[in-house]
C-alpha positions as CSV (number, residue, x, y, z in Angstrom):
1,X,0.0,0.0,0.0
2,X,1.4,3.5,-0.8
3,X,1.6,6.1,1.9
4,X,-0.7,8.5,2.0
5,X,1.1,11.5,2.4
6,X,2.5,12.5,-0.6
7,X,6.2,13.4,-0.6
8,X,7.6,16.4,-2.1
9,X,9.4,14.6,-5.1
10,X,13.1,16.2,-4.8
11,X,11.2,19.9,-4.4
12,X,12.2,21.3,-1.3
13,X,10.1,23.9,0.5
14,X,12.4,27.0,-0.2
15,X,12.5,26.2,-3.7
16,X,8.5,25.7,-3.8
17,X,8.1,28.9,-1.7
18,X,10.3,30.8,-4.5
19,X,8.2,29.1,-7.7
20,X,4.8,30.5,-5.8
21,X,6.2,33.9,-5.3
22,X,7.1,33.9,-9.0
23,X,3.6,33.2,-9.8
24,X,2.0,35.5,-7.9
25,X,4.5,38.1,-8.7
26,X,3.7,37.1,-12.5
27,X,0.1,37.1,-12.1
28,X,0.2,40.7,-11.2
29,X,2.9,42.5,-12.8
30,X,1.0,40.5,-16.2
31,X,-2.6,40.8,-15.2
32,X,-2.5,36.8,-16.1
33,X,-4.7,34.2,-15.5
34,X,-3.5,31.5,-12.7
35,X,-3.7,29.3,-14.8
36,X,-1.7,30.8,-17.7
37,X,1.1,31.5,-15.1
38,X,1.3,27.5,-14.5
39,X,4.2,27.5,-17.5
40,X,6.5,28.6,-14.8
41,X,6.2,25.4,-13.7
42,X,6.2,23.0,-16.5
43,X,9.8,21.4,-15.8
44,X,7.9,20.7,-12.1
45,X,6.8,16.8,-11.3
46,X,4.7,15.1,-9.0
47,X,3.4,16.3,-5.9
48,X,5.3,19.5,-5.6
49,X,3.3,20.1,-9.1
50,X,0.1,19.0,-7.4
51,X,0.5,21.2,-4.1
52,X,1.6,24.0,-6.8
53,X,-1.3,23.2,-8.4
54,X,-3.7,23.1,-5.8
55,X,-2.5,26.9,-4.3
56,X,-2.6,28.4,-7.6
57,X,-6.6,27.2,-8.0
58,X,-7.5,28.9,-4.4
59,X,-5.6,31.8,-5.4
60,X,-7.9,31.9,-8.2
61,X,-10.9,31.4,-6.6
62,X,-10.2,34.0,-3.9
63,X,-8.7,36.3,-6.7
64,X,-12.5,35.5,-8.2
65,X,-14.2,36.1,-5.4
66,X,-12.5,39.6,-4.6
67,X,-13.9,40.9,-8.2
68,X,-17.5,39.4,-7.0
69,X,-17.3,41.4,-4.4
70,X,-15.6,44.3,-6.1
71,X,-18.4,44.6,-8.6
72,X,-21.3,44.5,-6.1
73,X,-19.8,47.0,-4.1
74,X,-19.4,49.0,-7.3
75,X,-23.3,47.8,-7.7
76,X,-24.0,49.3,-3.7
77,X,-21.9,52.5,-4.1
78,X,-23.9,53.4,-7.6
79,X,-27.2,52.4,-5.8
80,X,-26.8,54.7,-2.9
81,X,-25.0,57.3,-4.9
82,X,-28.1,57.4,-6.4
83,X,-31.1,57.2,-4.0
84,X,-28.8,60.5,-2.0
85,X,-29.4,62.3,-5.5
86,X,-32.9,61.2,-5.2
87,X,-33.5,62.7,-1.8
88,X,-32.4,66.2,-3.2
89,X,-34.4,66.3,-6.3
90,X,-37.2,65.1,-4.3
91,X,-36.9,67.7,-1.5
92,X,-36.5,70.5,-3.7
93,X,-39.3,69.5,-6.0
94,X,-41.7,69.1,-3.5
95,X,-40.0,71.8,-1.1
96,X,-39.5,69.2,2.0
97,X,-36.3,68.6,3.8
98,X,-33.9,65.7,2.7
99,X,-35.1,63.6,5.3
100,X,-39.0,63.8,4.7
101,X,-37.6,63.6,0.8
102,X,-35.8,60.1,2.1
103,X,-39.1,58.9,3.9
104,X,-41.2,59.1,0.5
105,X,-39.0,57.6,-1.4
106,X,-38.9,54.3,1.2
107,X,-42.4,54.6,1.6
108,X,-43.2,54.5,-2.2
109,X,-40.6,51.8,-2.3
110,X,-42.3,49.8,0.3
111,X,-45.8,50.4,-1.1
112,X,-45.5,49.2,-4.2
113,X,-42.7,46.0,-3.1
114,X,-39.8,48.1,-4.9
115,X,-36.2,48.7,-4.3
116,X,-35.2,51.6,-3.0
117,X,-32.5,52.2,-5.8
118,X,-35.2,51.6,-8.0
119,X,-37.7,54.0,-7.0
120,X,-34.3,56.9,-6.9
121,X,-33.5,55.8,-10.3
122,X,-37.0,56.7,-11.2
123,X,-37.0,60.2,-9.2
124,X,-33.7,60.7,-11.2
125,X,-35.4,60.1,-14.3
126,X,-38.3,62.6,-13.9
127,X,-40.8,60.5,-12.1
128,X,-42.7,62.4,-9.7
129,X,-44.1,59.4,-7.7
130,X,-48.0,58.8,-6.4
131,X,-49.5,61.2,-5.0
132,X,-50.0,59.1,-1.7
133,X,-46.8,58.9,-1.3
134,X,-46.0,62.5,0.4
């Protein structure tokens, strides 16, 4: 039966520890894909290759995940850039304050099962809302 640990194939750990800074430090200075960067490691074998292998896919998926998150907070920052322009074109056509301008707007929101950002978008775009909603 073969052990189950798998052994590092003649890589030792300094020389693995060097190859992964190389790819990160490739992945960056080349905007590359992880997976492109794995050339740096062609002349690699066995389970060093694996375990190189293995950090360069959760590299990836965390390198994923950070844009995911990136773009939805791109998504939250437009969203609320918005609904504050909103509560100013609302208060000043309707002559309230900001804050009665930002009740309206969540009431008309909840009233009709809308999304806040949705009804700003439509203030924004020249919407003047119900008249129950004031």
């Amino acid at each position: 039966m073969s052990d189950p640990v798998p052994h590092m194939s003649g890589v030792d750990r300094p020389e693995l520890d060097e190859m992964l800074g190389q790819v990160v430090h490739q992945l960056f200075a080349a905007s590359l894909d992880l997976h492109t960067v794995l050339g740096l490691f062609s002349r690699q074998q066995g389970a060093g290759r694996d375990r190189v292998h293995a950090v360069i896919d959760r590299l990836d998926d965390t390198i994923a995940a950070i844009h995911h998150a990136g773009a939805r907070l791109q998504i939250s920052l437009a969203d609320h850039a918005a609904i504050n322009q909103a509560r100013g074109v609302l208060a000043e056509r309707r002559n309230i304050s900001v804050a009665a301008a930002s009740e309206v707007i969540s009431d008309h929101a909840s009233q009709h099962a809308l999304d806040v950002s949705a009804v700003a978008r439509a203030v924004l775009a020249g919407d003047q809302l119900s008249a129950t909603s004031s």
